[in-house]
N, C-alpha and C positions, 0 to 999 in steps of 0.2 A: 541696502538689502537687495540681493539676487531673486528673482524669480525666472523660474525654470519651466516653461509653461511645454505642456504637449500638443504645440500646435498643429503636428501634421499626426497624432492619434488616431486612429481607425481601427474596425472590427479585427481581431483575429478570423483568420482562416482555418476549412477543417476539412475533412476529405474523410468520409465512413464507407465502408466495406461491410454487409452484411451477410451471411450463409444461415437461408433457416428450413426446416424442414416439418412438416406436420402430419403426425401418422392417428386417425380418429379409425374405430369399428364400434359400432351401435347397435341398439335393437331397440324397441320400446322400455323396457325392463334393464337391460345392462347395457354399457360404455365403458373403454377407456380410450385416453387420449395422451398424445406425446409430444410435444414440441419443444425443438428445441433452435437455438442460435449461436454462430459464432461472429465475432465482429471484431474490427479492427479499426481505430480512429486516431486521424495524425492532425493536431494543430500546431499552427506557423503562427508568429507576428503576435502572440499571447504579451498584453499591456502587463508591463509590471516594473518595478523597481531597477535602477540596477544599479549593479555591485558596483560598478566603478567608472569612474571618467577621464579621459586621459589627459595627459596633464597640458596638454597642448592646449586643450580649451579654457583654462584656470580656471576651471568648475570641478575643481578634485573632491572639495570639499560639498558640495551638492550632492543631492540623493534625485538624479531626475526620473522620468518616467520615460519607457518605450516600447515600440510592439518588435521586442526580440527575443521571446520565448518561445519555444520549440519543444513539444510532448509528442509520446506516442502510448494509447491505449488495448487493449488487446485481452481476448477473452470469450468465454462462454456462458450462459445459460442455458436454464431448461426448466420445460413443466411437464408433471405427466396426473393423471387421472385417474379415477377407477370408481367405477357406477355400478351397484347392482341391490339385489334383494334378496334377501332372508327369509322366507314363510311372511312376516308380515312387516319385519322391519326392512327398511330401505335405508342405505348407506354410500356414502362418498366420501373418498380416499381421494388427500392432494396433495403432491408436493414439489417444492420448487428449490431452485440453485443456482449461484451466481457467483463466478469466479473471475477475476479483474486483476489484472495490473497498468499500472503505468508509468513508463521509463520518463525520464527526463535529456535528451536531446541537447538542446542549447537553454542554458542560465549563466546571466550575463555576471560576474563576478571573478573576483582578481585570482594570476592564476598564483597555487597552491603545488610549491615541491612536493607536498603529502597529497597525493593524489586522489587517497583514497578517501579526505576527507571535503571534497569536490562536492558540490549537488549533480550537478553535470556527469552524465554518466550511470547514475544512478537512479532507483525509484522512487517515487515520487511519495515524501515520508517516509525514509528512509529509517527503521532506527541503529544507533549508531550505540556502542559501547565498548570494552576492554573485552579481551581477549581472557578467559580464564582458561589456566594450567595443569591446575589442579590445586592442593594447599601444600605450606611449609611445613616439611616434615619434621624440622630442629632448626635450634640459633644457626648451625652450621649453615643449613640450607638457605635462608634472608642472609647469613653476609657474603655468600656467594651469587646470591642471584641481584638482579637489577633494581637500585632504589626506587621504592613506589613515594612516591611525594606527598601522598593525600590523607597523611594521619602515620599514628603509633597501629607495628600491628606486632603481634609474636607469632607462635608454631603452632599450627593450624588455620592461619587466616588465607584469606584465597590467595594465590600465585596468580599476576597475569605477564602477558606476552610483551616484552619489547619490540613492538613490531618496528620501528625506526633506529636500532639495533645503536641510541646516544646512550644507556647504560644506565635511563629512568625510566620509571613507569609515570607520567602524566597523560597532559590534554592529548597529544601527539601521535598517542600509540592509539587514541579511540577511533574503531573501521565500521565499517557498516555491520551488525551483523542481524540474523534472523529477519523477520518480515517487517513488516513496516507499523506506523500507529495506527492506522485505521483498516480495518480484517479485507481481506481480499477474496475470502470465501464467507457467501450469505447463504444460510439457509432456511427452509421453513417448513415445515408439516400439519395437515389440519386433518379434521373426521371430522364431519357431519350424520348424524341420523334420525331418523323419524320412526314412527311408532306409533300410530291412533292417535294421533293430532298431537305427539308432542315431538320434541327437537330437540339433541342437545349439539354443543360443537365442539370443538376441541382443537384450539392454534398453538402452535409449538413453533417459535423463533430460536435462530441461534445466529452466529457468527464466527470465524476462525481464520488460524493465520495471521494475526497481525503481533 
């Protein structure tokens, strides 16, 4: 039995950039406020898995571990405010926003003629699917077009893209497309109010883009 230890393992490395800006006007009675940021964040030497070992070492078959991951993150947020008063109610207005991506740099894994089904290159959760065309208009149309491998279909079922132009539709032709699994836009909305000793609130979450 092989053991692949990570004996020279250490911290990844990170480097943040921050741009932030904060515009407040008051009085006893009314306020708003606006802040917002942009940031940028590059991690090196990220511990993880890797794809493959070269065969020089005869640990081909070994999954070891090392800090050779490589991210960059990038993006904005914001909050803004609003305070004031109504004859006897008093109310606050809040909302806030948070837009993120992050590419992936270097991940260590064997290289791939289909390029585009790489992590490398790409963001980070990725998601990845076929290409749709449109649908099969007639029998005509499916025996002209590109076998799809993955079931019976007839005239009307989806048409997708050959993008490796072998004359199937499987694994091959799946590319990245749309956002990713986890949203890249957070958002959120609240009211607070008062009125003769009582209070109510009101939070409103969402998420999007992914």
């Amino acid at each position: 039995q092989i053991n692949c230890r990570g004996k020279f393992a250490r911290w990844d490395g990170s480097g943040t950039m921050l741009f932030g800006d904060l515009f407040i006007i008051g009085t006893s009675a009314f306020s708003k406020s606006l802040t917002s940021d942009i940031f940028y964040d590059y991690r090196k030497d990220i511990f993880m898995k890797r794809g493959q070992m070269p065969f020089t070492t005869g640990l081909q078959d070994i999954q070891a571990y090392a800090n050779i991951g490589e991210m960059e993150s990038k993006g904005i947020e914001g909050i803004a405010s609003y305070t004031d008063k109504i004859g006897e109610v008093s109310f606050t207005l809040r909302g806030n926003f948070t837009f993120a991506t992050t590419n992936v740099i270097n991940y260590d894994e064997a290289d791939n003629a289909l390029y585009y089904q790489m992590t490398e290159g790409y963001r980070l959760n990725q998601t990845r699917g076929l290409i749709a065309l449109g649908l099969f208009k007639d029998q005509q149309d499916i025996e002209t077009s590109p076998l799809q491998t993955f079931g019976t279909y007839l005239p009307g079922a989806i048409k997708y893209k050959d993008v490796n132009g072998d004359g199937l539709i499987n694994n091959k032709d799946v590319v990245p497309i749309g956002n990713t699994h986890i949203p890249n836009f957070v958002y959120g909305a609240g009211l607070n109010m008062r009125w003769k000793g009582w209070d109510m609130n009101v939070l409103l979450q969402g998420s999007g883009m992914s």
